[in-house]
C-alpha positions as CSV (number, residue, x, y, z in Angstrom):
1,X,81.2,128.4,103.1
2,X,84.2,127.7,100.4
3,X,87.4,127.3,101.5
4,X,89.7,130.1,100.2
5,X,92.4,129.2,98.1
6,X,95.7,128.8,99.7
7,X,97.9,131.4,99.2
8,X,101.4,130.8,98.1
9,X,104.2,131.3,100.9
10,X,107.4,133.5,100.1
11,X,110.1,131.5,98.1
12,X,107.3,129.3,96.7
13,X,105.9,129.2,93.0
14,X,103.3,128.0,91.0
15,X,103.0,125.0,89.7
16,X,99.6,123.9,88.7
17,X,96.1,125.6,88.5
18,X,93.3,124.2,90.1
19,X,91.9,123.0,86.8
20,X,95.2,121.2,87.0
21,X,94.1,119.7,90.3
22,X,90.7,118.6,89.8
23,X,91.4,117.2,86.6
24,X,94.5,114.7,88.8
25,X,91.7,114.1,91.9
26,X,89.3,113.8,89.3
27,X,90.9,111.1,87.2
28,X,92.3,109.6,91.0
29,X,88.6,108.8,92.5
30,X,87.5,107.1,89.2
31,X,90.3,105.0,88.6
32,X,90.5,104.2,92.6
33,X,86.6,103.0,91.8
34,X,88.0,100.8,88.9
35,X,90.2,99.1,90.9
36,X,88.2,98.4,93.7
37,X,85.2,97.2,92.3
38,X,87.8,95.1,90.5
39,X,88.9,93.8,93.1
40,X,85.4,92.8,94.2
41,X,84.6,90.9,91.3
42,X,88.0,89.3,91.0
43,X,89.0,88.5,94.4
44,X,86.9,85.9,96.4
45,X,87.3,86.6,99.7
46,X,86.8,90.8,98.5
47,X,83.5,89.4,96.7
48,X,82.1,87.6,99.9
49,X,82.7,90.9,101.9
50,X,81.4,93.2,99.7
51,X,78.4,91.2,98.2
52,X,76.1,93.1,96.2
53,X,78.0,91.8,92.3
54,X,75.4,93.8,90.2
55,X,76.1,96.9,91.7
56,X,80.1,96.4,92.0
57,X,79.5,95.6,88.0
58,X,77.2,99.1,87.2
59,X,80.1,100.7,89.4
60,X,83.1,99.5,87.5
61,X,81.7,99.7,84.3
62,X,80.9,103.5,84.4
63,X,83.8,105.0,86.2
64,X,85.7,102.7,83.5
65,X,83.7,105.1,80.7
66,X,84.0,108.1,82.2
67,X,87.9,107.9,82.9
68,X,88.7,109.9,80.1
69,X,85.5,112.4,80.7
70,X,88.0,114.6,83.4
71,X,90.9,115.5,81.1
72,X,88.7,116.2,77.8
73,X,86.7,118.5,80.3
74,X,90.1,120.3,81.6
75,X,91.5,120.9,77.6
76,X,89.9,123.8,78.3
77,X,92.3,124.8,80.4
78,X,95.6,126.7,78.8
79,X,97.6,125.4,81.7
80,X,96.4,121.9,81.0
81,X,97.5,122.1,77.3
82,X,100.6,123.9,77.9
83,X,101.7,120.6,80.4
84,X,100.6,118.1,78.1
85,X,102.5,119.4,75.4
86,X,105.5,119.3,77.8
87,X,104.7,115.7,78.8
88,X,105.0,114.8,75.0
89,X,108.3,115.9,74.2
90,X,111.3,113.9,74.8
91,X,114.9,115.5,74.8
92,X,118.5,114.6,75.4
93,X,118.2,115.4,78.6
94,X,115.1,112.5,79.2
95,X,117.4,109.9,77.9
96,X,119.9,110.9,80.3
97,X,117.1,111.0,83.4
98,X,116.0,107.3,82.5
99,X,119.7,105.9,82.2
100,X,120.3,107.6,85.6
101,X,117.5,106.1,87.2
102,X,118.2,102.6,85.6
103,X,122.1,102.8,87.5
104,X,120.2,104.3,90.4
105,X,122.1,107.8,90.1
106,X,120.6,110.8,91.8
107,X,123.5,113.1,93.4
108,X,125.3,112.9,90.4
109,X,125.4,116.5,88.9
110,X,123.3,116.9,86.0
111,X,122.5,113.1,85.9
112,X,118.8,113.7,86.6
113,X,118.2,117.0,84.5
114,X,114.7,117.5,84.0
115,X,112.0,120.4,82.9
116,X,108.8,120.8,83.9
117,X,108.1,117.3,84.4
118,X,111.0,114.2,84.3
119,X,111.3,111.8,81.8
120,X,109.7,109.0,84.1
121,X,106.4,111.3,84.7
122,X,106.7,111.6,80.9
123,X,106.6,107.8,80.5
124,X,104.3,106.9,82.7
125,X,101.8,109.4,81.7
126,X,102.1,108.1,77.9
127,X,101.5,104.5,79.4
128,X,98.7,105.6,81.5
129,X,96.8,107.4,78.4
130,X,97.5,104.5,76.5
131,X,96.5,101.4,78.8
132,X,93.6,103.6,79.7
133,X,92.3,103.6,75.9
134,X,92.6,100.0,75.5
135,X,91.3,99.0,78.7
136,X,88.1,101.4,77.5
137,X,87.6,99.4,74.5
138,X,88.1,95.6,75.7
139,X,85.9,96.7,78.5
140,X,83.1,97.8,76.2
141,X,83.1,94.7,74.0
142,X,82.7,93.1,77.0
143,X,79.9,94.7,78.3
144,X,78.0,95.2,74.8
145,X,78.5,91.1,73.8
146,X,76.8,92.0,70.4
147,X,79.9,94.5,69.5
148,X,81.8,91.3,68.4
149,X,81.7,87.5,68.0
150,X,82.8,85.5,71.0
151,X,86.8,85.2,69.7
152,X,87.0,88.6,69.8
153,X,85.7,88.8,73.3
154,X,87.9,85.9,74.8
155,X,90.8,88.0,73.6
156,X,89.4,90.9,74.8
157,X,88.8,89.6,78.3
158,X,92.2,88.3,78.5
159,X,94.0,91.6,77.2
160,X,91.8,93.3,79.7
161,X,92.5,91.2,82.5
162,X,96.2,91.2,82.5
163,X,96.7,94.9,81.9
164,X,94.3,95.6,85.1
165,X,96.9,93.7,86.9
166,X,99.6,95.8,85.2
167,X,97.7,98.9,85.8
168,X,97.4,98.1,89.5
169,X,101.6,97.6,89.8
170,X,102.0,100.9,87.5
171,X,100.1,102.8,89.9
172,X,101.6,101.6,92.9
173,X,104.6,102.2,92.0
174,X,103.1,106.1,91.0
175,X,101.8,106.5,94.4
176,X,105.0,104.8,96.0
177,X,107.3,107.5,94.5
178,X,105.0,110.3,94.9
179,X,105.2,109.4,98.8
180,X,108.8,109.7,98.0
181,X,108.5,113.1,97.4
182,X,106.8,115.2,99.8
183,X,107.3,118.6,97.8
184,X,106.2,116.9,94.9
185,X,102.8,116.1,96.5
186,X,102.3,119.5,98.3
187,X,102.8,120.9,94.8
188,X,99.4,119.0,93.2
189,X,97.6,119.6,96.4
190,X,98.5,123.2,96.8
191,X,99.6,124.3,93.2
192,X,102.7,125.6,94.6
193,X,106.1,123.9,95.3
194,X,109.1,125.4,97.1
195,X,111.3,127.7,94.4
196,X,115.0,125.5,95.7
197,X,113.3,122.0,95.2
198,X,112.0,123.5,91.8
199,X,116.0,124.2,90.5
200,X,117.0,121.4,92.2
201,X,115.0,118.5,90.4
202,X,113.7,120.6,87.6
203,X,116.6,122.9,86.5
204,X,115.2,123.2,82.8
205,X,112.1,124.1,84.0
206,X,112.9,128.3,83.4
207,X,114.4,127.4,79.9
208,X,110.9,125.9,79.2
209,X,109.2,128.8,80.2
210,X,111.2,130.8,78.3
211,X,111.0,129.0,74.9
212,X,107.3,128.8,75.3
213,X,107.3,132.9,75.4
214,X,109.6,132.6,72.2
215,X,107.5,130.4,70.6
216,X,104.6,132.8,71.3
């Protein structure tokens, strides 16, 4: 029997759909299969415990096509579109969020002002996409050999290579800050996030809302 949704509690407000959701958990469980089967066929002492190389292979190379498959399927989603329109665009504010960070200053007033989403979500979701894309196309000349003459697939293995690794310490430090922020996670799991926390680290979230019904 489904589970019924969770209903929001008072003072709470919505934050993400659930296309929202299972596009994020989607997107998650293939790039957690990435990196593990990776790790198998990287890492020897990973490789002896797992065994089984052809299958860890088949494994990585699909969920390494399909990565993109959950967000093109969620663009059908309004809510979707509305937040990736927010993640790409940068104001004042942003500039002021990252030079915060950088001097590690968080109680300052208004030195961490931030919509929707904060100007380091911003960034790493732009990186993301775009390490995504190029690990996606060294990966295939690598598996189709007849794509491209050797040269191009030495360079391809290296650039591949060293931004998995980079992926791997990106994401870590995703997860790392996420764990960071309890309401931040209850907000992707449940959709909802408590209305203070909201005007606390996202004070030009309303304004957003509001410019978006102007726009309209």
């Amino acid at each position: 029997m489904p589970r019924p949704p969770e209903r929001p509690a008072a003072g709470r407000i919505a934050r993400f759909t659930p296309a929202e959701h299972w596009v994020h958990r989607a997107t998650a469980t293939l790039m957690a299969l990435c990196v593990l089967t990776a790790g198998c066929l990287y890492l020897p002492f990973l490789a002896e415990l797992v065994g089984r190389r052809a299958l860890m292979v088949t494994v990585h190379e699909w969920s390494g096509v399909l990565l993109p498959v959950p967000l093109l399927l969620g663009l059908a989603s309004r809510a979707l579109r509305a937040d990736l329109t927010r993640l790409n665009r940068y104001g004042p504010h942003d500039r002021h969020w990252l030079r915060a960070s950088l001097r590690r200053r968080k109680h300052r007033t208004g030195a961490r002002t931030a919509g929707k989403f904060n100007a380091g979500q911003k960034v790493y979701a732009a990186w993301i996409a775009g390490a995504v894309l190029v690990m996606i196309c060294t990966g295939l000349l690598m598996w189709f050999t007849h794509l491209a003459p050797l040269v191009w697939r030495t360079g391809a293995t290296f650039v591949h290579d060293w931004l998995a690794l980079a992926v791997v310490i990106v994401i870590a430090g995703h997860v790392w800050m996420a764990f960071g922020d309890p309401e931040s996670r209850r907000g992707m799991r449940t959709g909802h996030v408590d209305a203070d926390w909201a005007r606390r680290e996202h004070p030009l979230w309303d304004h957003e809302k509001d410019h978006r019904s102007e726009d309209r």
